[in-house]
C-alpha positions in Angstrom: -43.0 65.8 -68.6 -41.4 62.6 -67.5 -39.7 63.7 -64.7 -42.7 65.9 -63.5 -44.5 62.5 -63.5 -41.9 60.3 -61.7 -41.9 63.1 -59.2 -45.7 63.2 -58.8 -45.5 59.3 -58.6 -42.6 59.1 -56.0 -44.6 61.8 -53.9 -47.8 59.7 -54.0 -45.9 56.8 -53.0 -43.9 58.7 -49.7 -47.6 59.7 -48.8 -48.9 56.5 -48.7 -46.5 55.3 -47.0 -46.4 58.4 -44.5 -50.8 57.5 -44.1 -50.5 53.8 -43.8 -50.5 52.8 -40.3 -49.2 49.7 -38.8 -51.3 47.5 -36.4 -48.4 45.9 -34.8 -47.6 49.3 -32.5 -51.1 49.5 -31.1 -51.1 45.6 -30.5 -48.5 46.0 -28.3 -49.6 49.0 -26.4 -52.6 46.6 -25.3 -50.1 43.5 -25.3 -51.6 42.1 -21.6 -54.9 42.8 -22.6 -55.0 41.1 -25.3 -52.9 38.3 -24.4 -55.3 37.7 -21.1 -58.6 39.7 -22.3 -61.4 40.1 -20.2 -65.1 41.9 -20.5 -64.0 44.9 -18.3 -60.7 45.7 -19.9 -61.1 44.7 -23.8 -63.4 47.6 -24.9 -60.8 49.9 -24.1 -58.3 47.8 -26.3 -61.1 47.7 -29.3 -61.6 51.4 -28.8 -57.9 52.0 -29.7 -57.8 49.1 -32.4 -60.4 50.2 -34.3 -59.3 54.1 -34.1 -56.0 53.4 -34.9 -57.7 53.2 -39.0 -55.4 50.6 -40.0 -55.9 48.6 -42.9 -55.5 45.1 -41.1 -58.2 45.7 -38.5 -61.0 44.0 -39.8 -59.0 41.1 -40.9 -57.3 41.0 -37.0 -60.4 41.1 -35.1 -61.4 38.0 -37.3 -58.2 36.3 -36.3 -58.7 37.5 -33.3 -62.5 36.1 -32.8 -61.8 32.8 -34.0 -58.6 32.2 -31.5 -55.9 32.3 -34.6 -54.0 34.4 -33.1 -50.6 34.0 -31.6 -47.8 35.7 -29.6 -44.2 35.0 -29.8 -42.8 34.2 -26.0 -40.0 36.2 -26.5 -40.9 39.9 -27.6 -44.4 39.3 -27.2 -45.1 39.6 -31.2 -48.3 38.7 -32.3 -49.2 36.5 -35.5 -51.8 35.2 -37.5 -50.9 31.3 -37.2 -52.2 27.8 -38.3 -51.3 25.2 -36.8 -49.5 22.0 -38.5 -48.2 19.1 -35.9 -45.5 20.7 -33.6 -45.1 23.8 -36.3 -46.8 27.3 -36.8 -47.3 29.0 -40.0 -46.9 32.3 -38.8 -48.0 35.5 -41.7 -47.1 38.9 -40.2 -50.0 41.3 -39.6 -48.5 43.9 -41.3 -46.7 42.7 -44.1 -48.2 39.4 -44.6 -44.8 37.5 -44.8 -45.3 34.1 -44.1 -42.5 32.0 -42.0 -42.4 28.2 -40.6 -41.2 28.1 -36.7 -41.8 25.4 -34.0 -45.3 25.6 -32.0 -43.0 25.5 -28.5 -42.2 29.2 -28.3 -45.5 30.6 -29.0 -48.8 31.4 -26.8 -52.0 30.8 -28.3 -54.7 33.6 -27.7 -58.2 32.1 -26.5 -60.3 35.1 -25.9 -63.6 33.8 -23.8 -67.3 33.5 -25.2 -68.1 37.2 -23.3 -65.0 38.6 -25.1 -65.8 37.2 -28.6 -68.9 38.8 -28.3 -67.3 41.8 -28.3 -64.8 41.2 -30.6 -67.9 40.4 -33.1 -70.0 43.8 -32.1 -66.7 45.7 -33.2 -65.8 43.7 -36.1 -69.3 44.1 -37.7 -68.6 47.5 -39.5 -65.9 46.2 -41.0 -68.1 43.4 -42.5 -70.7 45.6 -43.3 -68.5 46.9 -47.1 -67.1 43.7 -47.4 -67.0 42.7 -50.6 -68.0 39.2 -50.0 -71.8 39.3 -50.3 -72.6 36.5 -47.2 -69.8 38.3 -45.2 -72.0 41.5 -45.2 -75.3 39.3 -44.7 -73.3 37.9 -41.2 -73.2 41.1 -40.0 -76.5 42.2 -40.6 -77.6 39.4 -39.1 -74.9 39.8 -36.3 -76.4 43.5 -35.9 -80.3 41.8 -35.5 -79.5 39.9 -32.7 -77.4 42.2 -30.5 -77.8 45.6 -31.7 -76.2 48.9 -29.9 -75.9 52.5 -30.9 -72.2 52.2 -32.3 -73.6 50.2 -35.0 -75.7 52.8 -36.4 -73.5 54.9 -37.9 -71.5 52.4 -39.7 -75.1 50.9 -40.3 -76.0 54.3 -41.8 -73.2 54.6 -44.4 -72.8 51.2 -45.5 -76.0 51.3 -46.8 -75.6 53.6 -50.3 -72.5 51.6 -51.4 -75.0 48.4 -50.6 -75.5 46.5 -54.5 -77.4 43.6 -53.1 -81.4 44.8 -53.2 -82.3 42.3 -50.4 -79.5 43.3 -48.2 -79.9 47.1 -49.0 -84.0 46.7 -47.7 -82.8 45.0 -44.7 -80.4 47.1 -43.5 -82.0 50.5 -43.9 -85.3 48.3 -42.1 -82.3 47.4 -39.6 -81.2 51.3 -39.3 -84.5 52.2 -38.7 -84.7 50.2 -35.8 -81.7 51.4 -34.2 -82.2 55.0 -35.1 -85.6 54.3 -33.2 -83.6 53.4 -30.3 -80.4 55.1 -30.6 -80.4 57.9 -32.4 -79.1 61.2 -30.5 -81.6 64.0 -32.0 -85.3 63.7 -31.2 -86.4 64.5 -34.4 -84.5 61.8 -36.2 -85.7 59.0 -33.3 -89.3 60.0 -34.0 -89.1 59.8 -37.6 -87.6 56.3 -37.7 -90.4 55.4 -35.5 -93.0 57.1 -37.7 -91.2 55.1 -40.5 -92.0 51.2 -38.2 -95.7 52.1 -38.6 -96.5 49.9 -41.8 -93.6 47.4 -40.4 -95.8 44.5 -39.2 -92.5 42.3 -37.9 -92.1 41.1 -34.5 -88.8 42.8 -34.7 -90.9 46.7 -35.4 -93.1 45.8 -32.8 -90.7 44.8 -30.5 -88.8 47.6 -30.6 -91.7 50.3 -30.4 -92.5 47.9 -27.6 -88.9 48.5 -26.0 -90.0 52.3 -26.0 -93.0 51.9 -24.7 -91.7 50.0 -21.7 -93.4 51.6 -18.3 -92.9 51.1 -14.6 -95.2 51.4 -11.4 -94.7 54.4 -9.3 -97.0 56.1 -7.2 -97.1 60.0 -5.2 -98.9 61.5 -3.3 -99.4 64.4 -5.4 -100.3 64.5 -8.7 -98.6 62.1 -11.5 -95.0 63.1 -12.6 -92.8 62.5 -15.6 -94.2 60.7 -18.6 -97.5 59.1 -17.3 -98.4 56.2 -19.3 -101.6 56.0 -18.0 -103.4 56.5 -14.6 -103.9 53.4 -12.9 -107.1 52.7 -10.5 -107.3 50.7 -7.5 -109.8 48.1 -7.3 -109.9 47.8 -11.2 -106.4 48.2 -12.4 -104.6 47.0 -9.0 -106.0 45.5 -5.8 -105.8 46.9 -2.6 -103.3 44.8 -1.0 -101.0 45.1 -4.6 -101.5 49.2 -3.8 -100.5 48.9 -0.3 -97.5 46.9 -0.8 -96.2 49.3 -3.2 -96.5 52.5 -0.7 -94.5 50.0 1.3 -91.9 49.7 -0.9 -91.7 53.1 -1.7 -91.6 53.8 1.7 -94.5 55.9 2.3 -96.4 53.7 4.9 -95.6 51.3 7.3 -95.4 47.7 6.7 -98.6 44.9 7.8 -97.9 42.3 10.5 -98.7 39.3 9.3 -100.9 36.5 11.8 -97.7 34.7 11.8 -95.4 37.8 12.9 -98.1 38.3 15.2 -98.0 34.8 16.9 -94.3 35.1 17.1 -94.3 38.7 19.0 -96.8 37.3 21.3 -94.4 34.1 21.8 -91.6 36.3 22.8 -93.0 38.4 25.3 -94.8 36.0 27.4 -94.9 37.0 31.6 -96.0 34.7 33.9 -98.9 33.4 31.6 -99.9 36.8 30.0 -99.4 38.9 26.8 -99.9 42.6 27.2 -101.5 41.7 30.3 -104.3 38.9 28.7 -103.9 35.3 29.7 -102.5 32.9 27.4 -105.4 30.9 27.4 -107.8 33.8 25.7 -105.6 34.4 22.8 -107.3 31.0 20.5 -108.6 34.0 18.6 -107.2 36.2 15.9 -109.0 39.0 17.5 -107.7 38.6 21.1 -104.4 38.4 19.3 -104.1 41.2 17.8 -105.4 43.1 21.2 -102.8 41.6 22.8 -99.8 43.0 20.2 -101.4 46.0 20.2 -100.7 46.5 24.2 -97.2 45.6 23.0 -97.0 48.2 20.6 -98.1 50.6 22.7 -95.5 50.0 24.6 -92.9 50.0 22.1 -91.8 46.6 22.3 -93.2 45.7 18.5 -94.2 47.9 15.6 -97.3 49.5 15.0 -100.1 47.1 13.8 -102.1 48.4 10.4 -105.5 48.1 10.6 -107.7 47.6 7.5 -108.7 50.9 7.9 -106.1 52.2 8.2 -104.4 50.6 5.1 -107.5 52.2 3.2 -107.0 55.8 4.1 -103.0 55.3 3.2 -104.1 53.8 -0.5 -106.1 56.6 -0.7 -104.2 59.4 -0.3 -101.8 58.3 -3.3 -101.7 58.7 -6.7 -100.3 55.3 -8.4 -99.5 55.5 -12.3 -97.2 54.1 -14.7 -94.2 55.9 -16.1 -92.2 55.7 -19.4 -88.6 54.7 -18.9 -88.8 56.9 -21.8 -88.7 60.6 -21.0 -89.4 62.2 -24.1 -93.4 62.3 -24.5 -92.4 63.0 -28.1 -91.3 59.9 -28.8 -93.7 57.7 -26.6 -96.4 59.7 -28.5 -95.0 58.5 -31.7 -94.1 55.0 -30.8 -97.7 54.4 -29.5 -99.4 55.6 -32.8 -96.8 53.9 -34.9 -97.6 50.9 -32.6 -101.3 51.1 -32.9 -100.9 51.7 -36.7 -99.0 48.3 -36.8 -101.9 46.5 -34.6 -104.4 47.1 -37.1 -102.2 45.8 -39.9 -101.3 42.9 -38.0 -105.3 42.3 -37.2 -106.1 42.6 -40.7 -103.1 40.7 -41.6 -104.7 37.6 -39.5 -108.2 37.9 -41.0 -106.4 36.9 -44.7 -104.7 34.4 -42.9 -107.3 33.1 -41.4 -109.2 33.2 -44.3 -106.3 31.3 -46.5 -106.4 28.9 -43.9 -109.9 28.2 -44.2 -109.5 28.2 -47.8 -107.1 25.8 -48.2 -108.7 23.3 -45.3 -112.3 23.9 -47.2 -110.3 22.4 -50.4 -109.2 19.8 -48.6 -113.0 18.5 -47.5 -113.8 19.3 -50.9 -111.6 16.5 -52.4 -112.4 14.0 -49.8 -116.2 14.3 -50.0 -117.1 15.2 -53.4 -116.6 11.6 -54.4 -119.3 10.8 -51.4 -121.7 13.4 -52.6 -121.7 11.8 -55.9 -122.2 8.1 -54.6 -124.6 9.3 -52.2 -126.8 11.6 -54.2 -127.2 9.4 -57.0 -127.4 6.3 -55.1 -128.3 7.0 -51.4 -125.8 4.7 -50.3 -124.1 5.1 -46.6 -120.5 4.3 -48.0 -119.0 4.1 -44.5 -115.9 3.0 -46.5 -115.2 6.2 -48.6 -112.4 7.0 -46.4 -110.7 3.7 -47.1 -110.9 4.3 -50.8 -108.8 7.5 -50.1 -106.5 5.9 -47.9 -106.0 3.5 -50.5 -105.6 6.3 -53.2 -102.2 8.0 -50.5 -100.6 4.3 -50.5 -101.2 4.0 -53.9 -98.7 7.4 -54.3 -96.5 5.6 -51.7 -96.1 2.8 -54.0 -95.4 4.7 -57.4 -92.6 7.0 -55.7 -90.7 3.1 -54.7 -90.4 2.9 -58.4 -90.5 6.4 -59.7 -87.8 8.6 -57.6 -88.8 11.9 -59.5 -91.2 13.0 -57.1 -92.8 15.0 -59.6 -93.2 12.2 -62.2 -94.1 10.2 -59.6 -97.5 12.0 -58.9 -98.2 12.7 -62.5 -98.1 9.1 -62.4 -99.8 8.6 -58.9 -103.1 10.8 -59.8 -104.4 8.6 -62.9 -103.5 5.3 -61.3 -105.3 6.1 -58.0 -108.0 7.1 -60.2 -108.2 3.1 -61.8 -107.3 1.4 -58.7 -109.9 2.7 -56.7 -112.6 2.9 -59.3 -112.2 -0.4 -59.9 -112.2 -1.3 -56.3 -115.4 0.6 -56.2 -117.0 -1.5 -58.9 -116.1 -4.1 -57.5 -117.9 -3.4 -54.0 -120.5 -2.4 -55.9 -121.1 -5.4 -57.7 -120.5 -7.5 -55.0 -122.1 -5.8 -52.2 -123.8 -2.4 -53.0 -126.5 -4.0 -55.5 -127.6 -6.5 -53.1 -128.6 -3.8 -50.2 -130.2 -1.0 -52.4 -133.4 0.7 -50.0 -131.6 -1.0 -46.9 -129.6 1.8 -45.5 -129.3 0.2 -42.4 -127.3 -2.8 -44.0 -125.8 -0.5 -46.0 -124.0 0.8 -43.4 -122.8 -1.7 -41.4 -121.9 -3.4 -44.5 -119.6 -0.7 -45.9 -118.7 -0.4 -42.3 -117.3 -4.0 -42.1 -115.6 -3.3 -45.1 -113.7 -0.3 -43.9 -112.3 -2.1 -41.2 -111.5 -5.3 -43.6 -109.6 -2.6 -45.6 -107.6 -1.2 -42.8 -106.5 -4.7 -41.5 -105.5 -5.5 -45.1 -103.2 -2.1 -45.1 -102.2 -2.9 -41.9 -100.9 -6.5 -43.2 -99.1 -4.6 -46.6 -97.3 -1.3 -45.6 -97.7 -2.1 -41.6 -98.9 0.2 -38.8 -96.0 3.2 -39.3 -96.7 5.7 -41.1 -95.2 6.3 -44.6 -93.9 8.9 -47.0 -95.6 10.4 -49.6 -93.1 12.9 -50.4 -94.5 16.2 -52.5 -91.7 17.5 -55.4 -89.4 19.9 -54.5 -90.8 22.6 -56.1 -94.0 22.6 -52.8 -91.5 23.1 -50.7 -91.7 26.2 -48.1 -94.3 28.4 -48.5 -95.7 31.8 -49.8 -95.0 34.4 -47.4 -96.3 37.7 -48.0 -95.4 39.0 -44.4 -94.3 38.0 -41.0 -98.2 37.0 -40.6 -99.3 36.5 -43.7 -98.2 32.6 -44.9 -99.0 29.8 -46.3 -97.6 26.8 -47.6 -97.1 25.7 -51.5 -98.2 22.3 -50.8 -101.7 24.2 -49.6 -101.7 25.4 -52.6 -101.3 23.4 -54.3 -104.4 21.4 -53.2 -106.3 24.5 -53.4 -105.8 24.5 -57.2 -106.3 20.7 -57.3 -109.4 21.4 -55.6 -110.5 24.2 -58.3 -109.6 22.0 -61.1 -111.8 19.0 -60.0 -114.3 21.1 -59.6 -114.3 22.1 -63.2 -114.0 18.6 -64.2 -116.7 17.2 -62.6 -119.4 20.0 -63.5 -117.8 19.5 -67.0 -118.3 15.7 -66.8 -121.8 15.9 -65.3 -123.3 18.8 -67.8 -121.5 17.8 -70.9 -120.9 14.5 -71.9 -123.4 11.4 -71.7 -122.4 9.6 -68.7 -123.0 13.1 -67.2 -126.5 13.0 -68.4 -127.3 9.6 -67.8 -126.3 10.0 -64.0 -128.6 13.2 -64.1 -131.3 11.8 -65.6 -131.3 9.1 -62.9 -130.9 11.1 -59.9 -133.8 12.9 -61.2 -136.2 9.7 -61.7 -134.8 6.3 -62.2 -137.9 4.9 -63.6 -138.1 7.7 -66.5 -134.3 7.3 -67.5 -134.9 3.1 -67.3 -138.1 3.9 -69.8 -135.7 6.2 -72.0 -133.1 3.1 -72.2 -131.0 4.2 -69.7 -129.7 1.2 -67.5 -129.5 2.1 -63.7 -127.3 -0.3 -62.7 -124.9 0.2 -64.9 -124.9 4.2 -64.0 -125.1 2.9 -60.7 -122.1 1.2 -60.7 -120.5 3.7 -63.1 -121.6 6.7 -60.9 -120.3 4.6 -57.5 -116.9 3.5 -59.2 -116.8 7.5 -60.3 -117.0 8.2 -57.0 -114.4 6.1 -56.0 -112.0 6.9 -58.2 -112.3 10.5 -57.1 -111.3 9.6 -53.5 -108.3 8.1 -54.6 -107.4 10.9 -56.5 -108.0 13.1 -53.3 -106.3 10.2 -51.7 -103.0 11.1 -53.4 -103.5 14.9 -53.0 -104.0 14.6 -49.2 -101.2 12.1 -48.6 -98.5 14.8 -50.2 -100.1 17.3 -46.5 -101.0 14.2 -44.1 -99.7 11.3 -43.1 -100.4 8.1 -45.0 -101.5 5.5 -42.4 -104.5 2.5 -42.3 -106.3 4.9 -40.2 -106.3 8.0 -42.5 -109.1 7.5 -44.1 -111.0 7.7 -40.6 -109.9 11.2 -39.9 -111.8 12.4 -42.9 -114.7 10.4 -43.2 -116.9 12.3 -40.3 -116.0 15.8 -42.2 -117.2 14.0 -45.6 -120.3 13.2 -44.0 -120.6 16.6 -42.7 -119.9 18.5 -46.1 -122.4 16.4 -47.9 -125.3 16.2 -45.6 -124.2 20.0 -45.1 -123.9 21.3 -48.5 -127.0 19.2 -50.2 -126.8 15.5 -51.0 -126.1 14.7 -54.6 -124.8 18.7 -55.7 -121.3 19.8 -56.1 -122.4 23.4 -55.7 -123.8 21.8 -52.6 -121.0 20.1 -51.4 -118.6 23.3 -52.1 -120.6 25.7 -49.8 -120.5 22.8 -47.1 -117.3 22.3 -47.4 -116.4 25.7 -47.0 -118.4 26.9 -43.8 -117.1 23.5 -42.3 -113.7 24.8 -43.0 -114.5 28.6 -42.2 -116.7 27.5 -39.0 -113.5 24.8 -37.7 -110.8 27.4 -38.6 -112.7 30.5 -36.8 -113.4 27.7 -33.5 -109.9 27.4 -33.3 -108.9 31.0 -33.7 -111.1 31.6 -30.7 -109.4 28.2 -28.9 -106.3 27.7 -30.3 -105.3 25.8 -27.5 -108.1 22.3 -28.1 -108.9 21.5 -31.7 -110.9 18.6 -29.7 -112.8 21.5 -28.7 -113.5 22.9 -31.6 -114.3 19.7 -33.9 -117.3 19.3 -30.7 -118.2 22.9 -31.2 -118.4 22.7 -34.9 -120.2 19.3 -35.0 -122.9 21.2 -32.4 -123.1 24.0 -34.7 -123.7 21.7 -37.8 -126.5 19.1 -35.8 -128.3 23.0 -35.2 -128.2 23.9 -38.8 -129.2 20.6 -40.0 -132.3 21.2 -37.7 -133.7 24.7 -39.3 -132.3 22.8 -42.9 -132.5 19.5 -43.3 -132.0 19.9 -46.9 -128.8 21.8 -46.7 -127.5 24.7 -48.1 -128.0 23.8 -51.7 -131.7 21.3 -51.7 -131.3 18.9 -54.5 -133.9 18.1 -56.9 -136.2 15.1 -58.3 -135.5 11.7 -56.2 -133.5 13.1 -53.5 -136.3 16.2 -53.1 -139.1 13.5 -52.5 -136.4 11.2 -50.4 
């Protein structure tokens, strides 16, 4: 039994050695090529490397690639090397000896960028198996940019073996697109395509794209070949764009042009005259082209084309576009897979449009519904508001100097925004507000004064650039459902924020006491003051409230925008807007305006993408029409601001 096996096992070991194959023979067969490789000669030499099914062909073609390869002057040997002062470290290709021998008496292969390319098309189905996981992902990725029908086989069968779940869904999404392009039968070219139709990436599209790729022609019979579609003249091409291309396909003469014309008649001039007319009469374009045509008659210049005549020629032609694309078969398929992937893709938008709006609706949401409190309760023109939030982002700025966690740092931030610019609030109210209540006018320019007071101060603190308020890590990137379909955490994330003051301040305002108290005012002041309710203090409650909110939204806006002494500007018009929109005084209110101003600016700028100025004007237009059929807004309130 022994010997049976030690005969078994020396026969096993003869035929390996009988199968393996050596690289070095083949390498030498193609010694010039590779030594001096060019574009036109080295896809021969990679035909025969790679055929040769040697072991250490993947590995050369790396060495090969990233010019660590060397031959040895004096049989032309070549090496893996790595170079160390005036010494090589030489390992043999096929054995993978290692020896030490002085730099001087070898060549150092440097294949050029057009050759590497190569190198890296053939190389890629060796990556495809490797066993290192980012070594298979390079070649995938290798495959994406400059893909070719040789890959697709390997492509294929790499694919079952394939452990990764990511990598597998890419490359049989990758193999689809080459068998779209490449694959020999019909049948299995029109089934990958069939298989792009849910595919909404630019990749699917460009591909069916690819196939759907058409050319002019014209006949003048009937259509030939593939037609893509019949084109008309007049609507489809112009007359002159139809003429030039009977030109070029040589079916009617060429037009002389009023220059080639003035040039002809230059060149024949005899004794004064031009096809027998005097110099002198040919100031017009019609005398002109009398005079060439005497000349043409007579041979000496072509043939001039009259309008007319241009006419008849255009219509005696069929002109059409063609599929490169010969098989109708697979244009057939390409164009409903293509059409299928259109309406995904316009769908696709709409929810991205509408998460868009959503999360820019949020974002009005935080920076007015402080306003709509102050201003429903009060009827104060806070021309300031925007300041509080700007001074609600620096206040963020200023906790992440201390507080490196970003996280911590705006768990911190959002309460201390809060008491900073509540009690910056209370204090303007005290100060200012309660002198000025029923004078809207100095009201406003009041708070106005103060805004700019505000900015000047910021401007003095943290100075004109802008600075960081840096979100944690965990908001970075964004949710991407598809190549179309994206949005960003930090979005998100102020969505949510938006939701959950929402809930806070209907819970504040309709179940605890201060929420009653500020009710029972806005309703009627003098009632609540006859119940023992003191309006000033739920003034300056209610107005410090709304304060404090801003800088909360202050914070929340500062992790998407930039934190400047100007911020607070960019909001303030789209506060106004929501409030005055939405219904003064009502957070259901204030939510619906916030959300058509959102809806309305994001669909302006879907429709002209190009000029947001644009938009903000059309949107403001639409709002000062709205205003006019509602004054009240969407959402009237009741009591003292009904009767106001």
């Amino acid at each position: 039994m022994l010997r049976q096996f030690l005969t078994i096992f020396i026969w096993l070991g003869f035929a390996g050695m009988a199968f393996a194959q050596d690289l070095q023979p083949v390498l030498q067969t193609h010694a010039d090529e590779i030594a001096k490789p060019s574009r036109s000669s080295v896809s021969a030499v990679l035909d025969d490397i790679v055929a040769s099914g040697a072991p250490q062909v993947g590995d050369f073609l790396e060495h090969w690639q990233d010019k660590t390869v060397w031959q040895r002057d004096a049989d032309g040997v070549f090496f893996f090397a790595v170079e160390g002062g005036d010494d090589l470290t030489l390992r043999d290709i096929d054995t993978g000896t290692e020896i030490t021998a002085p730099k001087a008496g070898f060549s150092q292969i440097k294949p050029n960028g057009g050759v590497r390319r190569l190198i890296g098309t053939a190389l890629v189905q060796f990556q495809l198996t490797d066993p290192d996981l980012s070594r298979r992902q390079s070649a995938i990725e290798s495959i994406a940019r400059r893909p070719n029908a040789s890959q697709l086989e390997p492509l294929l069968k790499s694919i079952d073996p394939e452990t990764d779940a990511t990598l597998k869904a890419r490359k049989i999404q990758l193999a689809n697109f080459l068998s779209a392009s490449f694959a020999p039968d019909t049948d299995d070219k029109v089934a990958a395509i069939n298989s792009l139709s849910s595919d909404t990436s630019i990749e699917a599209r460009a591909v069916l794209n690819q196939l759907l790729s058409a050319k002019q022609a014209v006949s003048a019979d009937a259509p030939t070949g593939n037609v893509a579609r019949v084109l008309k003249v007049g609507s489809d091409l112009s007359q002159d764009d139809a003429y030039a291309q009977l030109v070029a396909a040589k079916l009617a003469p060429p037009t002389v042009s009023p220059s080639a014309i003035r040039d002809a008649l230059a060149a024949n001039i005899e004794g004064g005259r031009v096809g027998g007319i005097p110099t002198a009469q040919l100031g017009t374009q019609p005398m002109r082209e009398a005079a060439y045509a005497v000349l043409a008659d007579q041979g000496i210049v072509p043939p001039l084309v009259t309008l007319d005549e241009q006419i008849s020629a255009v219509a005696a032609h069929s002109f059409y576009e063609v599929y490169e694309e010969n098989d109708p078969a697979i244009t057939d398929a390409a164009r409903a897979a293509l059409d299928s992937i259109e309406t995904r893709v316009g769908a696709a938008q709409a929810v991205d449009l509408t998460l868009d709006a959503l999360s820019l609706a949020s974002i009005y949401f935080l920076a007015a519904i402080g306003l709509a409190i102050t201003f429903g309760v009060m009827g104060v023109i806070n021309m300031a508001h925007g300041e509080f939030i700007m001074m609600g982002a620096y206040t963020g700025y200023v906790v992440q100097q201390f507080v490196p966690d970003y996280t911590l740092s705006i768990i911190v931030a959002l309460p201390l925004a809060f008491a900073v610019t509540f009690a910056a609030g209370v204090v303007m109210e005290r100060l200012v507000i309660r002198h000025l209540y029923h004078r809207p006018l100095e009201t406003l320019l009041a708070t106005f004064g103060i805004s700019v007071a505000l900015q000047q101060l910021a401007k003095n603190i943290f100075g004109t650039q802008a600075r960081p308020l840096t979100s944690p890590g965990w908001l970075d990137g964004a949710w991407v459902v598809s190549d179309v379909i994206q949005i960003s955490y930090i979005r998100i994330a102020i969505f949510v924020m938006a939701l959950m003051f929402l809930a806070l301040i209907l819970f504040v305002l309709k179940r605890t006491r201060l929420g009653l108290e500020v009710r029972a005012v806005t309703q009627n002041p003098g009632m609540a003051a006859s119940m023992g309710i003191n309006p000033d203090r739920i003034n300056m409650m209610t107005f410090g409230l709304g304060s404090g909110i801003a800088g909360i939204a202050g914070v929340a806006i500062g992790l998407y925008a930039k934190v400047t002494s100007e911020m607070g500007a960019d909001y303030i018009v789209q506060s106004f807007m929501t409030v005055v929109v939405g219904g003064v005084g009502n957070v259901w209110g204030t939510l619906a305006g916030a959300s058509l101003i959102g809806f309305l600016q994001k669909g302006i700028e879907w429709f002209n993408p190009s000029n947001t100025l644009a938009a903000q004007t059309y949107m403001v237009l639409f709002i000062i029409l709205f205003i006019q059929f509602r004054p009240k807004g969407i959402v009237a309130q009741k009591g003292r601001a009904a009767a106001d």
